[in-house]
C-alpha positions as CSV (number, residue, x, y, z in Angstrom):
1,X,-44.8,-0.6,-57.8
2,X,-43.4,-1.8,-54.4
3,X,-40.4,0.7,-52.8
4,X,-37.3,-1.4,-52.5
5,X,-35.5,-1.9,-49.2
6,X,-32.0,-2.3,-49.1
7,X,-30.1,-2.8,-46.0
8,X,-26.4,-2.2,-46.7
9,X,-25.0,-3.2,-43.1
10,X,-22.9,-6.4,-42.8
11,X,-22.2,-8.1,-40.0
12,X,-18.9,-10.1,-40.0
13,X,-19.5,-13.5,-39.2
14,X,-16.8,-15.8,-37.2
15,X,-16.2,-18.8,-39.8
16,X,-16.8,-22.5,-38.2
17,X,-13.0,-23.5,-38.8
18,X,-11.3,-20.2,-37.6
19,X,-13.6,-20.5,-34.0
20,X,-12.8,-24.2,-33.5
21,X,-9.3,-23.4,-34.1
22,X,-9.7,-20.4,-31.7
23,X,-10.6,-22.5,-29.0
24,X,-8.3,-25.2,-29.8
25,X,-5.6,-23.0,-29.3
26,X,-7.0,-21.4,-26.0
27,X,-7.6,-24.7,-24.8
28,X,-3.8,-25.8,-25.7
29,X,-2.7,-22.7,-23.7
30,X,-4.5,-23.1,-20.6
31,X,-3.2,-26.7,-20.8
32,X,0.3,-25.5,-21.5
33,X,0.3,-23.8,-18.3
34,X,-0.9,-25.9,-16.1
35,X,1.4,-28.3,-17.1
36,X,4.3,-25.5,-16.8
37,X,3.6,-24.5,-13.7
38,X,3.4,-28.3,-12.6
39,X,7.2,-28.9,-14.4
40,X,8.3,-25.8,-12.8
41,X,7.0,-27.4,-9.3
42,X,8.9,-30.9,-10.1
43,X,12.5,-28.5,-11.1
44,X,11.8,-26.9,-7.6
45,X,11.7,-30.3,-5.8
46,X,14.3,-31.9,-7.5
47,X,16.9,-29.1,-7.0
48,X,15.5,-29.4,-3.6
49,X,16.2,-33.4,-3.1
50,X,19.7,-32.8,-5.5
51,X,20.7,-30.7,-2.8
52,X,19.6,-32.7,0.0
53,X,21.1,-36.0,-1.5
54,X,24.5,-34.4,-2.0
55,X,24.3,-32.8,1.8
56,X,23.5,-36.5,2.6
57,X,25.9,-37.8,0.4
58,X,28.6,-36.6,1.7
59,X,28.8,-39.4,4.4
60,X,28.3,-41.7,1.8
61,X,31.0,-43.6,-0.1
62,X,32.1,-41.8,-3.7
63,X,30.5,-44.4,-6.1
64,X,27.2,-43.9,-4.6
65,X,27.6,-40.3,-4.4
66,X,28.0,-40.0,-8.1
67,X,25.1,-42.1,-8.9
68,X,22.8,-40.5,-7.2
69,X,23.9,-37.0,-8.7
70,X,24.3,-38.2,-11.9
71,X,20.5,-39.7,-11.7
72,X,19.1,-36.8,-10.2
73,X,21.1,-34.6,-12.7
74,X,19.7,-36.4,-15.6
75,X,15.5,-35.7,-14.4
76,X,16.3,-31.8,-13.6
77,X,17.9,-31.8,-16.9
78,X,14.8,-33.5,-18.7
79,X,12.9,-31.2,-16.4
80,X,14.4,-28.1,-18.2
81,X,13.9,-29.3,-21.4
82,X,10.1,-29.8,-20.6
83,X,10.2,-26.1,-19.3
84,X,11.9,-24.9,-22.2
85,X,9.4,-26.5,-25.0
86,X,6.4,-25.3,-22.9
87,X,8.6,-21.7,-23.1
88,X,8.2,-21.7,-27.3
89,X,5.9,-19.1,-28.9
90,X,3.1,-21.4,-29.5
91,X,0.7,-18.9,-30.4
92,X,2.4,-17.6,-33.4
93,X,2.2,-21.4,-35.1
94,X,-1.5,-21.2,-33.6
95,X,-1.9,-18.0,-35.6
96,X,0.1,-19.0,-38.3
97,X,-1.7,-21.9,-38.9
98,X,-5.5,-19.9,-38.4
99,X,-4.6,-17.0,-41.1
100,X,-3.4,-19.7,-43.4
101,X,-7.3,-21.0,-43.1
102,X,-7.8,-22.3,-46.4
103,X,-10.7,-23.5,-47.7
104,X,-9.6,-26.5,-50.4
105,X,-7.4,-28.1,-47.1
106,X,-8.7,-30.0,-44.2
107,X,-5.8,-30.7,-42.3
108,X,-5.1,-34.0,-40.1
109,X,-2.1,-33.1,-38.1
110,X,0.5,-30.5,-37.0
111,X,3.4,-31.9,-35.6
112,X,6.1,-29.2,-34.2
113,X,9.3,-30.2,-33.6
114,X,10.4,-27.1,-30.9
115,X,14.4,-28.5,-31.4
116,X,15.0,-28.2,-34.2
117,X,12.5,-25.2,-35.1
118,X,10.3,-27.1,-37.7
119,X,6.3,-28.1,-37.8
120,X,5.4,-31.2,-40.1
121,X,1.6,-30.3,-41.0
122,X,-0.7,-33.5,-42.7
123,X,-3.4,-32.9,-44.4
124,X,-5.5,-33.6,-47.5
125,X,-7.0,-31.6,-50.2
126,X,-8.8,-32.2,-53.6
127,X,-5.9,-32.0,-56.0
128,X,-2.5,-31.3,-56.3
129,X,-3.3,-27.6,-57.1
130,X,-5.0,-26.9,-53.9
131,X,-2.1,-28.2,-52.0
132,X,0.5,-26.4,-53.7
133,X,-2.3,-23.2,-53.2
134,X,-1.9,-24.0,-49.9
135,X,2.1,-24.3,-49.7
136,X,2.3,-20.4,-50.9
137,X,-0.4,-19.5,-48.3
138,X,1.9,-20.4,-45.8
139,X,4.9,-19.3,-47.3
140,X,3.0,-16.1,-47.6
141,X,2.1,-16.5,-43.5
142,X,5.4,-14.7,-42.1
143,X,5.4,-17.1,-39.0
144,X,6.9,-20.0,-41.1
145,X,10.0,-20.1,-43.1
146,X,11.2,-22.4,-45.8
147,X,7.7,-24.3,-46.4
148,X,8.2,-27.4,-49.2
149,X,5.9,-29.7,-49.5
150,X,7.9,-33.1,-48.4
151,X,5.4,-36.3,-50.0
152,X,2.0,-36.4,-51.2
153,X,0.0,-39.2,-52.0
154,X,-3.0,-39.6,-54.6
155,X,-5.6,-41.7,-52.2
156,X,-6.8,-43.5,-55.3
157,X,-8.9,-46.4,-53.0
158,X,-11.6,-43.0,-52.3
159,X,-13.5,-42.0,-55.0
160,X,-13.1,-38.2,-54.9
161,X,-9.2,-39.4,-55.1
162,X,-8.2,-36.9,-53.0
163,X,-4.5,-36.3,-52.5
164,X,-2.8,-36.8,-49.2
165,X,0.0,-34.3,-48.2
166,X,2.9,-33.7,-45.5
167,X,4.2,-30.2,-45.5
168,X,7.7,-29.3,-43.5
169,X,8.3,-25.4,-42.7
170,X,11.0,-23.9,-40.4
171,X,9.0,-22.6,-37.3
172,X,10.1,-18.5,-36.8
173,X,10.4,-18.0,-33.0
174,X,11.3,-14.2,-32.3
């Protein structure tokens, strides 16, 4: 008789989805700050030119003196707003969205909303089980708040008939 060998390591292995989304994410970051320190260049030049125009401006005649402010005013306010949505705690809907990894979903689209708090996420899964599955996993995340499922739609034109789903959660920034 032959003496058995049995090897009880494991080694963990790094599932396909989770590293794609891993570098997704890393790859959004590095792009969300370039482009934050490029918005936080244009803020610094247009303060600068706001406060050169109105130095200017003050030989000018009022009506153009308000236009000109209330142009310039209106792009360093945009500005800000750029600089303030590049500001938002992306990584926890990044992480949110990589614990909540299940298998039955493929999603299609994540669509945060950083006004008014909320992330629309479209995806499709088998049935209408596995997205409601799905709905609790998120619920169950801790990053996202008040998840409902918002429409679905059986794809009946596919064979599989897979069901197509938009799911709205409130987006927890700390």
């Amino acid at each position: 008789m032959r003496a058995l060998a049995l090897d009880y390591r494991s080694t963990p292995r790094l599932p396909k989805i989770g590293l794609a989304i891993l570098i997704v994410a890393v790859a959004a970051a590095i792009y969300g700050a370039i482009h934050y320190r490029e918005v936080e260049t244009d803020i610094v030049k247009w303060e600068e030119k706001k406060a050169e125009a109105e130095r200017l401006s003050r030989h000018k005649p009022a009506k153009a003196r308000q236009a000109g402010a209330a142009e310039l005013g209106a792009e360093i306010k945009q500005a800000k707003a750029v600089l303030l949505q590049l500001a938002l705690p992306w990584n926890e809907l990044f992480n949110a969205m990589e614990v909540s990894d299940y298998e039955q979903v493929a999603l299609l689209a994540i669509e945060p909303d950083p006004q008014k708090n909320l992330v629309r996420i479209s995806g499709e899964a088998r049935t209408l089980t596995c997205v409601l599955n799905y709905v609790k996993v998120l619920q169950a995340a801790g990053s996202l708040d008040k998840v409902f499922l918002q429409s679905h739609q059986i794809q009946n034109q596919d064979a599989d008939k897979p069901v197509r789903f938009t799911i709205v959660a409130a987006w927890v920034t700390t």
